[in-house]
C-alpha positions as YAML, in Angstrom:
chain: A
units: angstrom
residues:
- id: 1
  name: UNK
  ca: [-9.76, 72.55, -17.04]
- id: 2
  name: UNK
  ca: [-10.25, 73.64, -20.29]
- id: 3
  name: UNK
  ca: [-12.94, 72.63, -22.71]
- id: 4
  name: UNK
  ca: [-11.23, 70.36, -24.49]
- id: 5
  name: UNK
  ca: [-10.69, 68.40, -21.35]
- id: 6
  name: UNK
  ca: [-13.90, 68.81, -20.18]
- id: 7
  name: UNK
  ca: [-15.60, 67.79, -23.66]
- id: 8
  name: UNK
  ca: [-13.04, 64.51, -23.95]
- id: 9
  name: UNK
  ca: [-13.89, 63.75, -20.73]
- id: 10
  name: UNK
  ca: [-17.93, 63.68, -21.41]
- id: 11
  name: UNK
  ca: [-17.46, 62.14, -24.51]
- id: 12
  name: UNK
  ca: [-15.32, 59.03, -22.39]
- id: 13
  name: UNK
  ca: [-17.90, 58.68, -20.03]
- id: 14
  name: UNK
  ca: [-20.46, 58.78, -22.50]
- id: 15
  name: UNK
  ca: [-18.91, 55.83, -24.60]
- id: 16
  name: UNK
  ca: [-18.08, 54.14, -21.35]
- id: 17
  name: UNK
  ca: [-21.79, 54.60, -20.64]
- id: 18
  name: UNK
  ca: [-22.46, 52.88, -23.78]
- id: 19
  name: UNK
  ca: [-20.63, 50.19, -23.86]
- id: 20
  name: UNK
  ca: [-21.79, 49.30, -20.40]
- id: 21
  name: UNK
  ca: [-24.86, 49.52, -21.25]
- id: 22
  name: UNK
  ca: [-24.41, 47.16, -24.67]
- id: 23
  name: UNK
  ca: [-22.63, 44.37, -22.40]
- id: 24
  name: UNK
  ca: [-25.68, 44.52, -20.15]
- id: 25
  name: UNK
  ca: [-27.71, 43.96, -23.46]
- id: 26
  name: UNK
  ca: [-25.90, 41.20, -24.48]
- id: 27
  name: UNK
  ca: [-25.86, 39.55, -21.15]
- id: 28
  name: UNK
  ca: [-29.54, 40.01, -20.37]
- id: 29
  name: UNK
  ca: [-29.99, 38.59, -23.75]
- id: 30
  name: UNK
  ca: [-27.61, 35.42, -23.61]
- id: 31
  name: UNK
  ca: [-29.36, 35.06, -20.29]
- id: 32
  name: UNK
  ca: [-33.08, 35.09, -21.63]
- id: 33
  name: UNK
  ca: [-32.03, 32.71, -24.68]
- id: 34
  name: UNK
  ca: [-30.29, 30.49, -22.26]
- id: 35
  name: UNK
  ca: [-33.65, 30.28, -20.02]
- id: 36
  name: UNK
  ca: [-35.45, 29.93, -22.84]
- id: 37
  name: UNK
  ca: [-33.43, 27.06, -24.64]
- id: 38
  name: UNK
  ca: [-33.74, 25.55, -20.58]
- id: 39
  name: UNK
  ca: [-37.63, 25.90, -20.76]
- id: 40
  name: UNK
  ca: [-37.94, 24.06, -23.44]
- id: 41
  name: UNK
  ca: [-35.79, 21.35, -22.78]
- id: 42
  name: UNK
  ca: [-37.61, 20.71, -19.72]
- id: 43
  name: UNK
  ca: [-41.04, 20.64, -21.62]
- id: 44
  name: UNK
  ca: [-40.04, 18.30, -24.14]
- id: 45
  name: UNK
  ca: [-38.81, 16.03, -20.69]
- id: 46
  name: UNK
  ca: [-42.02, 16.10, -19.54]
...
């Protein structure tokens, strides 16, 4: 391999990496707004 393939290959795991990691953002997010909005429907129920 030479370094160019190395380094292209780092750099795609790297943004791979990334973007992973800003979908798990976003879903943890939608998720916690989504509980929240859930919470306080339920309180204003009660």
């Amino acid at each position: 391999m030479s370094t160019y393939e190395t380094n292209s290959a780092s750099v795609w795991a790297a943004s791979t990496a990334w973007s992973t990691a800003l979908v798990l953002n976003a879903t943890s997010a939608a998720a916690s707004i989504l509980l929240a909005r859930a919470s306080i429907v339920t309180c204003r129920r009660r």
